[in-house]
N, CA, C and O atoms as a printed pandas DataFrame, in Angstrom:
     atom_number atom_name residue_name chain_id  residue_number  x_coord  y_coord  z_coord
0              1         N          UNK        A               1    0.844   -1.187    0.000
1              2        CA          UNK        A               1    0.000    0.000    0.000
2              3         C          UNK        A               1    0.888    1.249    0.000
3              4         O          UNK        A               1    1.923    1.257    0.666
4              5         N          UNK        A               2    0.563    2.151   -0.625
5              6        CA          UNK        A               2    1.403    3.142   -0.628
6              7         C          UNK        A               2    0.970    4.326    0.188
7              8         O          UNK        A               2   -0.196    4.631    0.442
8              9         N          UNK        A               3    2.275    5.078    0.640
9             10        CA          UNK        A               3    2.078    6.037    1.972
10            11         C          UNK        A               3    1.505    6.871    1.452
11            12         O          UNK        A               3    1.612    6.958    0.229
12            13         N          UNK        A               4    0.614    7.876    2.230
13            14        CA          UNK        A               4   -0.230    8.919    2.036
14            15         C          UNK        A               4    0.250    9.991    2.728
15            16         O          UNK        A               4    0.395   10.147    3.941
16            17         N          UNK        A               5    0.547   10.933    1.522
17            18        CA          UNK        A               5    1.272   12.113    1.926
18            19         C          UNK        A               5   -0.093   13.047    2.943
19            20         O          UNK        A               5   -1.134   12.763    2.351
20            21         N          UNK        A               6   -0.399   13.852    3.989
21            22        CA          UNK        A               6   -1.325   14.405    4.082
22            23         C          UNK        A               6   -0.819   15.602    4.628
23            24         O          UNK        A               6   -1.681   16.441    4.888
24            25         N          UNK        A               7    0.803   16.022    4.966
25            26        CA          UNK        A               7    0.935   17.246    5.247
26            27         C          UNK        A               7    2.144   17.813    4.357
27            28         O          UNK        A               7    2.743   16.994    3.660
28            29         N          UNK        A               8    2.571   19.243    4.330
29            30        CA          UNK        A               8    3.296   19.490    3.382
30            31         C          UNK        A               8    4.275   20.241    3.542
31            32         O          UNK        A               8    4.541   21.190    2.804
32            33         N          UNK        A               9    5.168   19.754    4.920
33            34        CA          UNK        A               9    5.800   20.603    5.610
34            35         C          UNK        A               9    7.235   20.691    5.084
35            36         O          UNK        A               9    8.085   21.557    5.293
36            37         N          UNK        A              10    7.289   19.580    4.353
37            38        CA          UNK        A              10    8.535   19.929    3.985
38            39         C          UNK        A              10    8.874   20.301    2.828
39            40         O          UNK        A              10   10.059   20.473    2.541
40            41         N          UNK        A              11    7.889   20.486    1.974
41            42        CA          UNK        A              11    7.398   21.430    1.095
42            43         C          UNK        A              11    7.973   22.797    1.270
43            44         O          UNK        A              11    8.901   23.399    0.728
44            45         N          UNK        A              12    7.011   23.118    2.318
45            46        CA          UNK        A              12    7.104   24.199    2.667
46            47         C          UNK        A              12    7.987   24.932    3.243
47            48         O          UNK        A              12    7.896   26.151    3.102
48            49         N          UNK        A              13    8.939   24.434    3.945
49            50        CA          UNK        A              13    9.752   24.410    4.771
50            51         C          UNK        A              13   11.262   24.940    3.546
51            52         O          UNK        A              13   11.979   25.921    3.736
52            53         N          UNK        A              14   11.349   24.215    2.675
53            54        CA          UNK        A              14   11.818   24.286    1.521
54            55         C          UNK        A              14   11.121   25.605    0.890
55            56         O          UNK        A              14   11.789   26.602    0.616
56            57         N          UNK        A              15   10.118   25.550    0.741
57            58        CA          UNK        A              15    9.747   27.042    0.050
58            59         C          UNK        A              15   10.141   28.643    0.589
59            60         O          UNK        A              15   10.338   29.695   -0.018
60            61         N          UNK        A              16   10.152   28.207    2.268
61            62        CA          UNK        A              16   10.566   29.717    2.978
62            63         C          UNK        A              16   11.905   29.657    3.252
63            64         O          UNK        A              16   12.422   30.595    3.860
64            65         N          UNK        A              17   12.562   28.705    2.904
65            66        CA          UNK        A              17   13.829   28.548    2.369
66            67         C          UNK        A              17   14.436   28.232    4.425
67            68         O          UNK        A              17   15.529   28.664    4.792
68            69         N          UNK        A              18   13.621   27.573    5.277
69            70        CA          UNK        A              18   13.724   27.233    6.618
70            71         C          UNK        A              18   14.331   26.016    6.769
71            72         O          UNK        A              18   13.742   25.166    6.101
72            73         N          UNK        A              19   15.530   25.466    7.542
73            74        CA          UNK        A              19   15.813   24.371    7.620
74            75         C          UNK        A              19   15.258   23.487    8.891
75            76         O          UNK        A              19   15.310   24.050    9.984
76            77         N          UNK        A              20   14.681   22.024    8.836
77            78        CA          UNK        A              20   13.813   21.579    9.831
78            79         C          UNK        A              20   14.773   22.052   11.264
79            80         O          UNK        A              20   14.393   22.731   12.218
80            81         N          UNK        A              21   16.069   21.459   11.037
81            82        CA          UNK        A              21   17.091   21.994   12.110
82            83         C          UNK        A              21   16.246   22.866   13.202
83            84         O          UNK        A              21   15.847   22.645   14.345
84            85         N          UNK        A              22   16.162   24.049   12.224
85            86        CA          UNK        A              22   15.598   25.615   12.858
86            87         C          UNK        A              22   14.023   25.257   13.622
87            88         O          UNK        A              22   13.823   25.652   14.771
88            89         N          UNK        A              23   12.951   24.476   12.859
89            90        CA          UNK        A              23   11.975   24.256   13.478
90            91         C          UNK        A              23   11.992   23.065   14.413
91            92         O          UNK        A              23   10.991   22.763   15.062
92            93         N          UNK        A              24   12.874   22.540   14.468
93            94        CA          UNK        A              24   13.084   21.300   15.871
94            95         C          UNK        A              24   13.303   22.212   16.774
95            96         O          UNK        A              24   12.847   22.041   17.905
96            97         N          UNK        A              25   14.170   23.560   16.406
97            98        CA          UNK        A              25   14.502   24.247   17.691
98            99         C          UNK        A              25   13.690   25.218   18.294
99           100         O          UNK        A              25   13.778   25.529   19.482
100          101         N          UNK        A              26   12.648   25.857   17.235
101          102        CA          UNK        A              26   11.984   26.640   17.588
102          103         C          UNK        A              26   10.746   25.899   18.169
103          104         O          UNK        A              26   10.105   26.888   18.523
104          105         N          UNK        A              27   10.087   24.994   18.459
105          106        CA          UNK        A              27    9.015   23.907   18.737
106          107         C          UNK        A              27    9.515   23.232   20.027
107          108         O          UNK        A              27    8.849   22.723   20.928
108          109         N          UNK        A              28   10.825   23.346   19.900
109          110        CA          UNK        A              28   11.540   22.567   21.641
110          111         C          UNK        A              28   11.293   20.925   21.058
111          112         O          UNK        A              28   11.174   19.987   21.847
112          113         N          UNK        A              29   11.249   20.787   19.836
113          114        CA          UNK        A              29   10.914   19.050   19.477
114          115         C          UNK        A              29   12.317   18.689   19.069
115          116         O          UNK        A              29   13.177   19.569   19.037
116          117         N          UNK        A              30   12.587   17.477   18.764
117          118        CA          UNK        A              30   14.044   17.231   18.397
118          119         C          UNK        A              30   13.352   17.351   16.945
119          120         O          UNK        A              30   12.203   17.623   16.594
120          121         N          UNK        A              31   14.901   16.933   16.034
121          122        CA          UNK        A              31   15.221   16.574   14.685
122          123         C          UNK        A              31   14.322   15.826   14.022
123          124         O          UNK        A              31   13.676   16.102   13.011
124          125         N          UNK        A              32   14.345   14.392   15.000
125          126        CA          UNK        A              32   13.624   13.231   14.703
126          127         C          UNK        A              32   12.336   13.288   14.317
127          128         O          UNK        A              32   11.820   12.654   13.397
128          129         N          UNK        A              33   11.715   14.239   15.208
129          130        CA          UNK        A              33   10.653   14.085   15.745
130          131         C          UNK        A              33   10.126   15.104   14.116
131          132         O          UNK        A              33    9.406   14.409   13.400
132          133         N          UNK        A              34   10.329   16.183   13.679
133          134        CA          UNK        A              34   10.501   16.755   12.559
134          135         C          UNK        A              34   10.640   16.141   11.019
135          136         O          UNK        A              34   10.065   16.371    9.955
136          137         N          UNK        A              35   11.736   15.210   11.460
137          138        CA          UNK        A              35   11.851   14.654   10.268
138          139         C          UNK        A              35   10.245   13.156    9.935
139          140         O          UNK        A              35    9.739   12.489    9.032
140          141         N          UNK        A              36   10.156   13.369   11.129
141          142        CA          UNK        A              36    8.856   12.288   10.653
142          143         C          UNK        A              36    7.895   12.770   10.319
143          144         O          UNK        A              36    7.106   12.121    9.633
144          145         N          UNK        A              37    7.661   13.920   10.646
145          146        CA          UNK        A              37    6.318   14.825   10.008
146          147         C          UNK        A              37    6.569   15.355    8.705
147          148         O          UNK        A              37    5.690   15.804    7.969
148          149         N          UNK        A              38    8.042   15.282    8.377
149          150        CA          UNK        A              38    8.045   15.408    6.613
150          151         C          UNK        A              38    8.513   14.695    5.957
151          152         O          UNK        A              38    8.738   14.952    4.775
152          153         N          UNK        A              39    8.865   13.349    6.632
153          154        CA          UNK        A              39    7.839   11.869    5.470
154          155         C          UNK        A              39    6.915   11.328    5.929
155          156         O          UNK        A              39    6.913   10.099    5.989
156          157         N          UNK        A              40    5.868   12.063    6.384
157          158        CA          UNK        A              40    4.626   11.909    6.761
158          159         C          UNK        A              40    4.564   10.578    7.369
159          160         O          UNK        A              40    3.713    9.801    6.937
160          161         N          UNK        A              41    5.619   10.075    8.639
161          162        CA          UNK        A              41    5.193    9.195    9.069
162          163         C          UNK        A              41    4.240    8.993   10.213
163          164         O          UNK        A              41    3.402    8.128   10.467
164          165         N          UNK        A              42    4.674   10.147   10.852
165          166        CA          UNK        A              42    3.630   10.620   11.990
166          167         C          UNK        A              42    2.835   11.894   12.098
167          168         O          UNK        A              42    3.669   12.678   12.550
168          169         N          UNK        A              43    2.103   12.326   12.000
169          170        CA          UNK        A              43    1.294   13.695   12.052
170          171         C          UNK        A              43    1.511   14.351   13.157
171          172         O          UNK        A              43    1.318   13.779   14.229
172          173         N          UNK        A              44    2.025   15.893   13.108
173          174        CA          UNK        A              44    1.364   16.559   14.332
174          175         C          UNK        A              44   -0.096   16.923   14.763
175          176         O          UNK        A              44   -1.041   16.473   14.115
176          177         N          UNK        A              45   -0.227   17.466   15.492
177          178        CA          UNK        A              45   -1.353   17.622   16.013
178          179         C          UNK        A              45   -1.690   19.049   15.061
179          180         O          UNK        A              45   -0.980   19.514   14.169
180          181         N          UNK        A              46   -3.024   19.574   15.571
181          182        CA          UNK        A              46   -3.434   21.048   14.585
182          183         C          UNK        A              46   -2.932   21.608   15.786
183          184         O          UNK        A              46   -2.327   22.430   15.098
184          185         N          UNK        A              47   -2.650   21.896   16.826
185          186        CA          UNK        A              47   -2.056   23.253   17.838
186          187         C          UNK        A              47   -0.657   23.397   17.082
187          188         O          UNK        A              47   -0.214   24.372   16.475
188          189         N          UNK        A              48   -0.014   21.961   17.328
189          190        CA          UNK        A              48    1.391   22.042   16.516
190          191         C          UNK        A              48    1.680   22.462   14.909
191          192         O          UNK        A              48    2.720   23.003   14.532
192          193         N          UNK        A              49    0.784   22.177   14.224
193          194        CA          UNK        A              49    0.691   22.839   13.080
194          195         C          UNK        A              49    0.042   24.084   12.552
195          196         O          UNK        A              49   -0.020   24.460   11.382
196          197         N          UNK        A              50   -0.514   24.755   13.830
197          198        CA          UNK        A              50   -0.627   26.292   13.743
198          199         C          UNK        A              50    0.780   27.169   14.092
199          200         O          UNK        A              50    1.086   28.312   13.751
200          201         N          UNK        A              51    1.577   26.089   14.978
201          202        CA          UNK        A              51    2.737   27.009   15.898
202          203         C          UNK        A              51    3.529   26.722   14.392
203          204         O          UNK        A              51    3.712   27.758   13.752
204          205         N          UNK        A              52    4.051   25.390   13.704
205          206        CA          UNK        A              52    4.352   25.707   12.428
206          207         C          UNK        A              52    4.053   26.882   11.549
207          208         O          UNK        A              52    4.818   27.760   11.150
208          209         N          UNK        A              53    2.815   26.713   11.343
209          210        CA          UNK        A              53    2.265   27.660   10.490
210          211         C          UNK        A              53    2.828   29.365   10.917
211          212         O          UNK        A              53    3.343   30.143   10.115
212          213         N          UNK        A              54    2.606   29.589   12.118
213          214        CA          UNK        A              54    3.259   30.900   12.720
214          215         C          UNK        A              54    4.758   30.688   12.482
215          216         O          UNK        A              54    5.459   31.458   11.826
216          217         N          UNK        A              55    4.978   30.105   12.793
217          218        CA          UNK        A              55    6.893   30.261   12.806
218          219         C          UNK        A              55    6.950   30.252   11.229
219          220         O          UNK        A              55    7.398   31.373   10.991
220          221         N          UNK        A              56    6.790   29.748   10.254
221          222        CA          UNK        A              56    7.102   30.083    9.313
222          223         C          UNK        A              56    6.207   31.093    7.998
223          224         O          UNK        A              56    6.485   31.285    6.814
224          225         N          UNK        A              57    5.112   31.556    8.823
225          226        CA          UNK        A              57    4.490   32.790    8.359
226          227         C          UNK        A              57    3.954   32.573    7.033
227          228         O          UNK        A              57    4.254   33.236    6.040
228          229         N          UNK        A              58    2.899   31.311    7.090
229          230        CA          UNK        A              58    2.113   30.931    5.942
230          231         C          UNK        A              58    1.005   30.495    6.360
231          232         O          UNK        A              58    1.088   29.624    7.226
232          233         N          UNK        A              59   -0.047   30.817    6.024
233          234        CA          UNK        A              59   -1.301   29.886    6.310
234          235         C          UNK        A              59   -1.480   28.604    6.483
235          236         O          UNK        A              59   -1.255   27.964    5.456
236          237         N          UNK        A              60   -1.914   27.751    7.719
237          238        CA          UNK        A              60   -2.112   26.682    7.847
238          239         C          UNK        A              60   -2.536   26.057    7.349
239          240         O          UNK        A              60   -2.280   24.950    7.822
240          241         N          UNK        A              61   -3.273   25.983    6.367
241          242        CA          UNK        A              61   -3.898   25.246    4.887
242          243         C          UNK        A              61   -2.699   25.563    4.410
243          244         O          UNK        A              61   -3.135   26.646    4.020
244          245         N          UNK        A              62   -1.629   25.600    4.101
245          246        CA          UNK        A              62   -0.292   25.798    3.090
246          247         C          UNK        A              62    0.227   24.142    3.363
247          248         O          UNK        A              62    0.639   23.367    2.500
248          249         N          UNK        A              63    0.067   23.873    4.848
249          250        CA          UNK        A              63    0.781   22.669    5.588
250          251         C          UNK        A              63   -0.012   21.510    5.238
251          252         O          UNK        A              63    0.606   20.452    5.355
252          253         N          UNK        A              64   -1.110   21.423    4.874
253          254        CA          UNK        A              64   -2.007   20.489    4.628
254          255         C          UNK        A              64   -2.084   20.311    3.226
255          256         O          UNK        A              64   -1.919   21.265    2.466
256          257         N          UNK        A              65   -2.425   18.656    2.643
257          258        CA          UNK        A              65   -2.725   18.231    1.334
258          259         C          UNK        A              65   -4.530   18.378    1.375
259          260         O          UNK        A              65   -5.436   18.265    2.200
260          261         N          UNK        A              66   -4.371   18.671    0.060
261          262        CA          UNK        A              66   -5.996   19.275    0.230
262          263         C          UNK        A              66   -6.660   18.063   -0.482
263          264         O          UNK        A              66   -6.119   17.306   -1.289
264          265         N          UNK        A              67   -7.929   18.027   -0.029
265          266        CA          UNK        A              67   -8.744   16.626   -0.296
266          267         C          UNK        A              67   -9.595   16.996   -1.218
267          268         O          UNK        A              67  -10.470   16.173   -1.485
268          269         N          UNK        A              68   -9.598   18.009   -1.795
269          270        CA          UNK        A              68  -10.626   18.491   -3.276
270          271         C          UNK        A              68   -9.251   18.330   -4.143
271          272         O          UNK        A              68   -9.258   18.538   -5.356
């Protein structure tokens, strides 16, 4: 079965030209914990993906794969 991308952080992350490095540190999360949310192995939560969304100053629908 193949994995289902559903967030797009590292997309994005790449687009504001941010390295995860920087958002492990700004979140108080490690590396790890980062790098699994951008091969979508584990999801954050939506509080955690608003504090994303703020730290890197894009709309929270930017972080999400859209289902339309």
């Amino acid at each position: 079965m193949d994995k289902v991308n559903y967030n797009r952080i590292k997309a994005v992350l790449a687009e504001v030209n941010v390295a995860s490095k920087e958002l492990a540190k700004h979140l108080d999360r490690t590396e790890s914990t980062v790098s699994r949310w951008c091969t979508n192995d584990v999801q954050p939560s939506v509080e955690v993906l608003y504090q994303i969304a703020k730290f890197l100053d894009v709309d929270i629908r930017e972080l999400l794969v859209s289902t339309k």
